[in-house]
N, C-alpha and C positions, 0 to 999 in steps of 0.2 A: 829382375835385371839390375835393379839400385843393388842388391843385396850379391850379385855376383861380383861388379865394381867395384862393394867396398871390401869382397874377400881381396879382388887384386892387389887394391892400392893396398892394403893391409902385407898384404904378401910381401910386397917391391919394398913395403917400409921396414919390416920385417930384416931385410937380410941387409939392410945398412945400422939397423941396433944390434948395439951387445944383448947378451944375455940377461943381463939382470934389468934393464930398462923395457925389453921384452917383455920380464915374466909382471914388470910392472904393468904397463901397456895391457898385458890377458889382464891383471888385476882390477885395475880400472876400468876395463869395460867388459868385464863379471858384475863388477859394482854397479856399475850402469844398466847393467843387463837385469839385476837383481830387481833394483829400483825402478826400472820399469816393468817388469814381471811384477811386483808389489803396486804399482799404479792400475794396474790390469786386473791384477784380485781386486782392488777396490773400485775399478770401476765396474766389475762383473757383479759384486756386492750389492752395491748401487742398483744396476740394471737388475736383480734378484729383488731388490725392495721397489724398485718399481713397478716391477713387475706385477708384486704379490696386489700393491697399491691399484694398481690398474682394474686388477680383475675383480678386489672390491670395491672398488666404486661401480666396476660396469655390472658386479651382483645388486647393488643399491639402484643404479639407474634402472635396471631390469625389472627391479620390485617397485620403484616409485612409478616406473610406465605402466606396469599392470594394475598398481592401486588408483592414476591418475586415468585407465581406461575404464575400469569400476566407477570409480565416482561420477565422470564424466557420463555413463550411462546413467546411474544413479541421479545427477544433476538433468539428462533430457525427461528422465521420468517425474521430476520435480517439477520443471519446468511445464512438461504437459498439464501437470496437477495445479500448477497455478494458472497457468491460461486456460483451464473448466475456472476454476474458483474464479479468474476478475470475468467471465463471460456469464457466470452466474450471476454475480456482482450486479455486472453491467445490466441485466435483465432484471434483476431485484431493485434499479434504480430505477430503470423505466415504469417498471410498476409501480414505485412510490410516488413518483412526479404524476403520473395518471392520476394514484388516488387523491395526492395532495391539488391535483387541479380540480378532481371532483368535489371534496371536502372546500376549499376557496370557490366551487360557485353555489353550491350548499350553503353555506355560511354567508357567500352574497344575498341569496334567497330570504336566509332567516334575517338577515338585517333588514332587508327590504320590507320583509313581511313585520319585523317591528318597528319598523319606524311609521310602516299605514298602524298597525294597532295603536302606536302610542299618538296618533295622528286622532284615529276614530274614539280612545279611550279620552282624548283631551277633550272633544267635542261632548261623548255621553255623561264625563265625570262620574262616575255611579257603575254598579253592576247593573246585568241585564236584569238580574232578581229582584234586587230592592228598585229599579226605576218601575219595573213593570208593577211590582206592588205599591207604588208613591202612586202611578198613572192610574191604577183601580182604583185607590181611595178617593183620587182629585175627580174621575168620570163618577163614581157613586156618587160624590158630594153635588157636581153639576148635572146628574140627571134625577135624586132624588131630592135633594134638601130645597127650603125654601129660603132662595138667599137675594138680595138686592141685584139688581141688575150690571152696576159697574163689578160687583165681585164673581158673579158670572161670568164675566167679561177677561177677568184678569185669571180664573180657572181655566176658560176655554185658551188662553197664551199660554198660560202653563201644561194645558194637556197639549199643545202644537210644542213647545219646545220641548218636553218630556216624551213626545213620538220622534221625535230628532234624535232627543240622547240616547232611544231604545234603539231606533232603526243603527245610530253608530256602536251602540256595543254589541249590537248581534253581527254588525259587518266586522268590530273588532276580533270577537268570541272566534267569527270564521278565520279572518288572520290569524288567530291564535292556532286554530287547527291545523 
């Protein structure tokens, strides 16, 4: 409709010019016509380089969506692999804190059991071996020698506190066991 208009007015203008302002008027808007027909190849150029622009990237999107659906499966298989490994983990610490509870009341025990031996070794001072052979030679001496009666005396305290230090190294010996 615009374009039948401007053939009118063109028309009507037309037969009040001469000729050579006419053939100017076709010239000028040939020129016009030109210039924008050369606007139009370049912006069809344009729309051609967008174009091309367009459909590589959506070839690129298309191969980073399938390499990011890959991975992504890749990454839940990972992820399964790591939640076995901390639940192994997790189970492998449970059993350390067990053994390490056991091992600290173990180790309670063994202290406890040395602090009576060094309890019962303070008292025996002496092995079981050498008291019990010190306690035979001091009973030979007070049942067969013939010896004064105060040193009798002071034998028999010696065989009572040397059955003290035997009786606490053999209760040590058993802590030690």
């Amino acid at each position: 409709m615009i374009e039948e208009e401007v053939v009118e007015e063109l028309r009507a203008q037309a037969s009040t010019m001469s000729e050579g302002e006419l053939k100017r008027k076709i010239n000028d808007m040939r020129n016009i016509i030109a210039s924008k027909e050369k606007q139009l190849r370049g912006y069809f150029d344009e729309m051609k380089i967008h174009r091309r622009t367009i459909n590589e990237l959506r070839n690129k999107r298309d191969e980073l969506n399938s390499k990011a659906a890959e991975l992504f499966g890749k990454g839940n298989e990972l992820k399964e692999k790591r939640n076995e490994i901390n639940s192994r983990i997790s189970s492998l610490k449970e059993e350390k804190n067990k053994i390490r509870e056991k091992v600290k009341s173990i180790s309670d025990k063994i202290s406890t059991l040395r602090n009576i031996r060094e309890k019962y070794n303070n008292i025996s001072k002496g092995k079981l071996g050498t008291l019990s052979q010190e306690y035979l030679r001091e009973l030979d001496v007070f049942l067969n020698a013939d010896i004064p009666l105060e040193h009798e005396m002071n034998i028999y305290q010696k065989l009572l506190s040397l059955s003290e230090r035997i009786e606490s190294a053999k209760k040590a010996e058993g802590a030690h066991a």
